[in-house]
C-alpha positions in Angstrom: -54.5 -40.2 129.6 -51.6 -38.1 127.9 -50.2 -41.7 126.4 -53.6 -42.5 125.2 -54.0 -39.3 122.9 -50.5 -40.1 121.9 -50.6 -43.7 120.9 -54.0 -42.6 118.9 -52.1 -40.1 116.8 -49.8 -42.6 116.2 -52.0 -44.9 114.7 -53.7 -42.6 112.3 -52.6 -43.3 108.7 -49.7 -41.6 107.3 -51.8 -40.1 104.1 -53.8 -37.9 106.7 -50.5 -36.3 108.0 -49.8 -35.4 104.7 -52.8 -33.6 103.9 -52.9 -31.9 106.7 -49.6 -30.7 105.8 -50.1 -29.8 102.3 -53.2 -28.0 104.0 -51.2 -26.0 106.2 -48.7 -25.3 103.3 -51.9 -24.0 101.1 -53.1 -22.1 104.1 -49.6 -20.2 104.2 -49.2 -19.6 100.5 -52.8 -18.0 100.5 -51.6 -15.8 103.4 -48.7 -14.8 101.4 -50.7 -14.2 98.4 -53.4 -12.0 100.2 -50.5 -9.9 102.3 -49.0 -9.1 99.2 -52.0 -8.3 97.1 -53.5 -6.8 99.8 -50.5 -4.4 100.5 -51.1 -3.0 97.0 -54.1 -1.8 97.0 -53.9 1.7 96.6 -52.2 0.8 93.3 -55.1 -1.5 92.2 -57.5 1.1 93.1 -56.4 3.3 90.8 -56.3 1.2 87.8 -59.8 0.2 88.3 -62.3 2.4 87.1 -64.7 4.5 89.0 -67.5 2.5 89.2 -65.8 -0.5 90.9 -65.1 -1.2 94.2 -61.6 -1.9 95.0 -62.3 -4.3 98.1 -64.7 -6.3 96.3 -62.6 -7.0 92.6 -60.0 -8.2 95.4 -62.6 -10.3 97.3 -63.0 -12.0 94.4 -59.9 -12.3 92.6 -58.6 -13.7 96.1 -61.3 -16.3 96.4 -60.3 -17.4 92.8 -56.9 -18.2 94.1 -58.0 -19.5 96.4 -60.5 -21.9 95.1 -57.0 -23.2 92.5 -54.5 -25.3 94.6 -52.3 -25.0 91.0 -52.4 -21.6 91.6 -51.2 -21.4 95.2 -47.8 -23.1 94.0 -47.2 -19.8 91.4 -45.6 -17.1 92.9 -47.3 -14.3 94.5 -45.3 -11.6 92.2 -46.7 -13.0 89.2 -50.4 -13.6 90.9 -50.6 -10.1 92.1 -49.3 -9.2 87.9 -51.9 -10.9 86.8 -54.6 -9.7 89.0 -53.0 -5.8 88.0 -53.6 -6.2 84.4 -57.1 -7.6 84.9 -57.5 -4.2 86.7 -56.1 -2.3 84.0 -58.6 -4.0 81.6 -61.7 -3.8 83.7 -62.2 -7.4 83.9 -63.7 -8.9 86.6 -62.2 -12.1 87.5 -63.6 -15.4 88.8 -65.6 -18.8 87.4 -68.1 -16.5 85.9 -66.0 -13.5 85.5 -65.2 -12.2 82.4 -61.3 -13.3 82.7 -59.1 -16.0 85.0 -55.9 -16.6 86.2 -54.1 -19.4 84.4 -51.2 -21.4 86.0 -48.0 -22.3 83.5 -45.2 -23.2 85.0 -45.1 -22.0 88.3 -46.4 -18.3 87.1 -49.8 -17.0 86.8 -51.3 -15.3 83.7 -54.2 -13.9 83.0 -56.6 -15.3 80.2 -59.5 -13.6 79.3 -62.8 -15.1 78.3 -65.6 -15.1 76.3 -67.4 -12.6 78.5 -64.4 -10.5 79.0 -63.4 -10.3 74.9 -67.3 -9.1 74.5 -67.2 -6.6 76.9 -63.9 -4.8 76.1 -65.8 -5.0 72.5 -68.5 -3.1 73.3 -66.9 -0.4 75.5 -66.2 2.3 73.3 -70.0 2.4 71.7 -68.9 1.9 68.3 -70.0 -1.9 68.5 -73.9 -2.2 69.3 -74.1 -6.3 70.3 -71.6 -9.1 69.6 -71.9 -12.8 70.5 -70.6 -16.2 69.2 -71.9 -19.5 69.2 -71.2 -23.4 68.3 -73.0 -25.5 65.1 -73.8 -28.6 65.8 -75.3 -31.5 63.1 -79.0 -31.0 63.6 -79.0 -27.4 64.0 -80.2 -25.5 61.2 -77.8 -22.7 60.4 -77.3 -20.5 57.3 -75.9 -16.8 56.0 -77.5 -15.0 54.2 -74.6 -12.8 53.1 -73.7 -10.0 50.3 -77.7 -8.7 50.3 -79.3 -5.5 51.6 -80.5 -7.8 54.7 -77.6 -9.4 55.6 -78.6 -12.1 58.6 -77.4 -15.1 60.2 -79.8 -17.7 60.7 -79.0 -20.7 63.8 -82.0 -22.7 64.9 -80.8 -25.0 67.6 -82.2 -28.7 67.9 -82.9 -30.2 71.7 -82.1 -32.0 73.1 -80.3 -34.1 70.4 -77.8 -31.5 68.6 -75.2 -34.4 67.0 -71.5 -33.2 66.8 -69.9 -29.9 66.1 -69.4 -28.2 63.1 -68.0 -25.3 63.8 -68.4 -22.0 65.3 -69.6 -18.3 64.1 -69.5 -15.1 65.7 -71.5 -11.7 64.6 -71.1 -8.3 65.8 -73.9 -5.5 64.9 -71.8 -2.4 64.4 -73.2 1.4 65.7 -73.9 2.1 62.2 -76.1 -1.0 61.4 -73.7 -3.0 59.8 -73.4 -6.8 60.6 -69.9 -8.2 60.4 -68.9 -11.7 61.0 -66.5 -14.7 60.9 -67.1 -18.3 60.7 -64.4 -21.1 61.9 -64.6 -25.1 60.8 -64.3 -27.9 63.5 -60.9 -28.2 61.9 -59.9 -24.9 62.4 -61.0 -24.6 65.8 -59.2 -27.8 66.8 -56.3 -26.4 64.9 -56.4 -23.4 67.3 -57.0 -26.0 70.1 -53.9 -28.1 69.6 -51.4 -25.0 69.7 -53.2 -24.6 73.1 -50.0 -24.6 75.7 -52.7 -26.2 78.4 -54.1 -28.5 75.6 -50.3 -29.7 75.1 -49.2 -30.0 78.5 -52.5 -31.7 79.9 -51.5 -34.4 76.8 -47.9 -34.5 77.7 -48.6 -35.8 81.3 -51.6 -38.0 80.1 -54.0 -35.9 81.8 -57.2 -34.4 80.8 -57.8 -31.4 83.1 -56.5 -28.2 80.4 -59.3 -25.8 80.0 -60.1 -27.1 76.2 -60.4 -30.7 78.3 -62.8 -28.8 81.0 -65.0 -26.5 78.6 -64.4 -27.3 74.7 -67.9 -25.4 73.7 -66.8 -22.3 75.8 -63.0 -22.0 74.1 -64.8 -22.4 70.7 -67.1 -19.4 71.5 -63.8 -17.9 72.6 -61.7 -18.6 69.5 -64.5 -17.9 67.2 -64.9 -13.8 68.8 -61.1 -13.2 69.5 -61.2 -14.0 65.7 -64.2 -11.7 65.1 -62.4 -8.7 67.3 -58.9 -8.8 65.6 -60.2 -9.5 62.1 -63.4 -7.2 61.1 -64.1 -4.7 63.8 -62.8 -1.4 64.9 -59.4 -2.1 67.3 -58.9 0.0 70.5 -55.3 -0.2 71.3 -56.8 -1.7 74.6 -58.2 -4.1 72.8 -55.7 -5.0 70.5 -53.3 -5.5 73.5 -55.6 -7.7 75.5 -55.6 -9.7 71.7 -52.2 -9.7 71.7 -51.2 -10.7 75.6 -53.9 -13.6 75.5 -52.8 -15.0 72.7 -48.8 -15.4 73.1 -49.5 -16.4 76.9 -51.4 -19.5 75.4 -49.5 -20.1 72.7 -47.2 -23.7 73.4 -44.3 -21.5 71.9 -44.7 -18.0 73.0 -42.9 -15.4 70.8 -39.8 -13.7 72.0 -40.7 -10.2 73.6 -36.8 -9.2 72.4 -36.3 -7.4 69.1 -34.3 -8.0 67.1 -32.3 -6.0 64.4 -35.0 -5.1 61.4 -38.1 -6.0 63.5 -40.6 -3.5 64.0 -42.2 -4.3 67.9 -43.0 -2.6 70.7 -42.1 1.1 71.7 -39.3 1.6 69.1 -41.3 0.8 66.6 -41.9 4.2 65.5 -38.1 5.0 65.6 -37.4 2.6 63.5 -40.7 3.5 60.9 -38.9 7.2 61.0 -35.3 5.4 60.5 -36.0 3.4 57.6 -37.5 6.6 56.7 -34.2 8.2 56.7 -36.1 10.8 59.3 -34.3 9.1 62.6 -31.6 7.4 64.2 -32.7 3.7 64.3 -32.5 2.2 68.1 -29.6 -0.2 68.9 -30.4 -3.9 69.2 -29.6 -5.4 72.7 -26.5 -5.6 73.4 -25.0 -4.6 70.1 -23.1 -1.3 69.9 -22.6 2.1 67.7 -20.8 1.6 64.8 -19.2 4.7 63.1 -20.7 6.6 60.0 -18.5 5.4 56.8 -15.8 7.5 56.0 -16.0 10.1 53.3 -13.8 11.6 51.3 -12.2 14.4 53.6 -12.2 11.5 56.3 -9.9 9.4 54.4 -7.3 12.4 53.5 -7.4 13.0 57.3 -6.7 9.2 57.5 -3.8 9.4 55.2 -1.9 12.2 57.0 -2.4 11.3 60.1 -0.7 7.9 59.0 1.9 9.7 57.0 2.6 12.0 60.2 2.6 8.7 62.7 5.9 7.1 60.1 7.8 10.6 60.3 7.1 10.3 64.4 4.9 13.5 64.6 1.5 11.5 65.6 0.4 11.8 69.2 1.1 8.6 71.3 -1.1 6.8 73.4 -0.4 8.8 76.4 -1.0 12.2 74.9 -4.2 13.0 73.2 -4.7 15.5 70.6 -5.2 19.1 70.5 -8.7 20.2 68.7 -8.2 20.4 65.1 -9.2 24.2 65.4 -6.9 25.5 67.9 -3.8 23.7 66.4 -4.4 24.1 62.5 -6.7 27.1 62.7 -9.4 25.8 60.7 -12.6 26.9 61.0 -15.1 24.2 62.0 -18.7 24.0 60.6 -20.6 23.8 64.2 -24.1 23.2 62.3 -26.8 21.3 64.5 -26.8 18.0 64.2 -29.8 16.3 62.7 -30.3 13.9 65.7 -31.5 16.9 68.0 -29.4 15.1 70.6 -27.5 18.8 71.1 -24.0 18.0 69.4 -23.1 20.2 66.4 -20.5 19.2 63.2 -16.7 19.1 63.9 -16.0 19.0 60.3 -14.2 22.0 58.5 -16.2 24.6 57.4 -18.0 24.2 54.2 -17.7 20.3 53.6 -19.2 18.4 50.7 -22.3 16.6 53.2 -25.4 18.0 53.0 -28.3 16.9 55.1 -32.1 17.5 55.2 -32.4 21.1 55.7 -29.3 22.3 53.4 -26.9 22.3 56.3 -23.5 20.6 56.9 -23.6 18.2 59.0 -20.8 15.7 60.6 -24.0 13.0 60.4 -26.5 12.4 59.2 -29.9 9.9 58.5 -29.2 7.1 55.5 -30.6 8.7 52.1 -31.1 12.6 53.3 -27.4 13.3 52.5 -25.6 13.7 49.6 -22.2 14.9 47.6 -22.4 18.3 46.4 
């Protein structure tokens, strides 16, 4: 009987093996997945508001995980990352969620939707209703705009709607005013082909991106992302969100480094204030602190020092120098130094730099200083 059971295994087909391998190595990765999302959920719990239960938003961003054998093959690190900043933002996540999880190249990212983008619109109060929607050839559509009734008109025709047109989105503001944007076919297929998935689906000749899947939906998404980052009122949430889904569907993502001159990120402010003459500008990556230029009195210190190293009388490598003050006896300024980092002027006393409030200073921000 044993040799029976055996020789039948043997004769099943070699494909069914291998699903029921990658089956097993699905099953496996989802355990990983769950154990390590799982094992954060105090942290998750947290970020979520008040209102929502922690168990469930991970019920559910599990079984979307689940339900996505591309996403199984992305690592859990970025899944759970993913899964954090849709808690951050309030968005539920799902098929009919108001955001998703996106695989790109072995990591997940988070894309929000249509639902999602009208939501985080709406949160704050100071934006009553929004919605979009897609034009087709037989609807009847038309603005009415620059009166004291502004209104958007869009009668539909069913079944037979023709081809589309393009897309619009409105937004009736808290205090009655009715904002919108309107996008060609053109335009949104302009937006589609920078698409990463769009570009990717066509470089492998398939037809499974998301703008493949659900065209009408991404238009209704385009057309209010548009509507949110051009005419209403931006919550730095919301601005973010704009900002994160945007570059992580973009085929050529921006570089999150900054570089000398650019104004990103948390230094941007430090570098506003520097350009302002008001701060020290941050150091680019890498690059290091180059020395103030020397003024007058540096280059007279220069010159004797030289002229005391050809008569022998400069220190040598080995020994270093005593403090100008102790061996000289001149008296050194000691005023603050405009940097607040703590360190005070080692120039002599009553030097020709003057900085912002009057005082000497050893240095100082570009354009606040000047000769006496």
């Amino acid at each position: 009987m044993p040799r029976e059971q055996t020789a039948r295994r043997q004769a099943q087909p070699g494909n069914q093996s291998n699903a029921i391998t990658v089956q097993e190595s699905q099953v496996q990765a989802m355990t990983r997945v769950a154990q390590y999302v799982t094992a954060k959920r105090d942290q998750l719990a947290m970020l979520l508001a008040g209102g929502v239960d922690p168990e469930r938003f991970i019920t559910v961003a599990l079984a979307s995980v689940q339900g996505s054998p591309k996403l199984l093959e992305c690592s859990p690190l970025s899944i759970f990352t993913a899964i954090r900043e849709a808690a951050t933002y309030g968005l539920e996540l799902g098929p009919l969620g108001d955001a998703s999880l996106t695989p790109y190249g072995g990591e997940a990212t988070l894309s929000v939707e249509y639902r999602g983008y009208r939501k985080l619109a709406m949160r704050d109060g100071t934006v009553r209703v929004i919605a979009a929607d897609v034009v087709f050839t037989n609807d009847s559509f038309r603005i009415i705009s620059g009166s004291e009734q502004p209104a958007i008109i869009h009668e539909p025709a069913f079944p037979e709607r023709g081809a589309v047109v393009g897309a619009y989105a409105w937004a009736r503001l808290e205090n009655g005013e009715l904002v919108h944007v309107e996008m060609t076919e053109e335009q949104l297929y302009q937006r589609r082909n920078s698409s990463r998935s769009w570009q990717t689906a066509l470089k492998y000749g398939r037809a499974d991106s998301i703008w493949h899947l659900w065209p009408i939906e991404m238009m209704r998404k385009t057309v209010i992302k548009r509507l949110c980052s051009e005419q209403l009122p931006l919550t730095p949430l919301l601005r973010e969100v704009i900002t994160r889904d945007t570059e992580g569907d973009l085929a050529q993502p921006t570089a999150s480094v900054v570089q000398p001159g650019q104004l990103q990120g948390g230094d941007a402010k430090a570098r506003i204030m520097a350009a302002m003459g008001l701060e020290k500008p941050a150091l680019a990556p890498g690059a290091t602190e180059t020395p103030p230029p020397a003024q007058d009195d540096e280059d007279a210190a220069a010159e004797a020092y030289e002229a005391a190293e050809g008569d022998g009388g400069a220190p040598g490598a080995s020994e270093a120098p005593a403090p100008a003050a102790e061996t000289t006896g001149i008296e050194l300024c000691g005023s603050p130094s405009t940097w607040e980092d703590g360190s005070t002027c080692s120039k002599h006393a009553g030097h020709g730099l003057l900085c912002s409030d009057g005082q000497a200073t050893w240095d100082r921000p570009s354009g606040l200083a000047r000769e006496r």
